[in-house]
N, C-alpha and C positions, 0 to 999 in steps of 0.2 A: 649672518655669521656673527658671532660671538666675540667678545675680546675681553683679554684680561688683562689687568691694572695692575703695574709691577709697584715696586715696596719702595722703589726709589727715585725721586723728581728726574724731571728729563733734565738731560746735559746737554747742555751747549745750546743755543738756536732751535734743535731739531724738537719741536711737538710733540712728533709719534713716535719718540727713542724707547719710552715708557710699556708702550701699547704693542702686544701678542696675540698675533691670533689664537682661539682657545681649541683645541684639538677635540674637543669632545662634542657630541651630537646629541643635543635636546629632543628627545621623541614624544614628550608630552602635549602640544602644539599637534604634532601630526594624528595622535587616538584621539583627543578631543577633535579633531575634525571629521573623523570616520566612524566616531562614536555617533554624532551629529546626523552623517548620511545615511547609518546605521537606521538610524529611525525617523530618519523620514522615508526608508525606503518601506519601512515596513509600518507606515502609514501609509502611504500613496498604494501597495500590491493591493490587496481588498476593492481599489477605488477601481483602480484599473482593469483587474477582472470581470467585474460588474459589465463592461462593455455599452456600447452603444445601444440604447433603447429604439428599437424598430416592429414595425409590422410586417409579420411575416405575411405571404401569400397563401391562400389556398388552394389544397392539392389533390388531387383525386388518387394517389397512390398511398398501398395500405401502411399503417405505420410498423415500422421495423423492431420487435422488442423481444425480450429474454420472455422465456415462458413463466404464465404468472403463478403456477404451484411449482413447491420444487421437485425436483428428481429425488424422489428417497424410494428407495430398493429396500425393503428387510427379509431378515433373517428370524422368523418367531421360534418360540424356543421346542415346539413342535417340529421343525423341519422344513413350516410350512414358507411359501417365498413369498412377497408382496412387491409391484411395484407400484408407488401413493397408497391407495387404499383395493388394488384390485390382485387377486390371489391367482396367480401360474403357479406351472408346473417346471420343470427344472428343465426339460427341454424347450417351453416357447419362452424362456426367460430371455436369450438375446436376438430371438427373431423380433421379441416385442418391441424389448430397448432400441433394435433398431430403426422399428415404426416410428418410435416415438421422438428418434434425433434426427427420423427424414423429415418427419412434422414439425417439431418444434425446434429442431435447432441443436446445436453442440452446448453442452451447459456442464456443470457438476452435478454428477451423480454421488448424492450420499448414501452411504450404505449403514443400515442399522440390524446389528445382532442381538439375541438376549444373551446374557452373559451365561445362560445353559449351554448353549450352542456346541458344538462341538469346533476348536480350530481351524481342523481341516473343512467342514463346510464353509467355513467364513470367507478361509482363501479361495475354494473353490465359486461362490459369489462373487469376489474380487473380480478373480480370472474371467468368470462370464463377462462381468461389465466390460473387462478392458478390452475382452473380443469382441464386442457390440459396437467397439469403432470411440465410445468414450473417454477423451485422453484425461481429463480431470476427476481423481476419483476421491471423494472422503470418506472418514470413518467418523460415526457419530459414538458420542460418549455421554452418561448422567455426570455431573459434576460430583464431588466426594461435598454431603453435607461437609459444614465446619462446625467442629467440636463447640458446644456450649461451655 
């Protein structure tokens, strides 16, 4: 606590006739301390993640992973359907997709149109995937060069 020094000698005997407590709260004391923990904390996270270096066991069970090509579905500006590099037809499009999320897993399926395309086909590809059982669906896009 703080005290302030009055303008006039003490009277009489009494020392602290002079001396008031000072009503206001210094908060510069408390950021400079939190500024402090601030960054020690965020030197010490980094350390701490790292975690305990250990030897794992070995395990005869197969390893658990996302599929290693992606799910891309297109739309060529023909009509024609692809899913990766392999050409269906509009009906085994989501018996395929669905081979392919018994095998590999639930993933994002991207979907790629040419910008011929007609709309209504693009959503009606949407629609397939989302009935293939699919919940995650993207639309892929060329980015706009930037002007020279």
């Amino acid at each position: 606590m703080a005290i302030a020094v009055g303008n006039g000698a003490p009277q009489g005997d009494d020392d602290d006739a002079g001396y008031r407590p000072m009503a206001e709260i210094n908060i510069t004391p408390m950021v400079d301390v939190m500024l402090v923990l601030l960054i020690i904390f965020m030197v010490a996270a980094p350390l701490m993640v790292a975690g305990v270096p250990l030897e794992l066991p070995n395990t005869s069970a197969t390893r658990v992973s996302q599929s290693k090509k992606a799910m891309v579905v297109s739309l060529a500006g023909d009509g024609g359907l692809y899913i990766r590099d392999e050409q269906v037809s509009a009906d085994t499009l989501v018996p395929r997709l669905r081979e392919l999320r018994a095998a590999e897993g639930d993933t994002v399926v991207y979907v790629r149109a040419d910008k011929k395309s007609n709309y209504g086909d693009v959503m009606d590809v949407l629609g397939r995937v989302g009935e293939s059982g699919y919940g995650r669906v993207s639309l892929l896009s060329q980015p706009k060069p930037k002007p020279q």
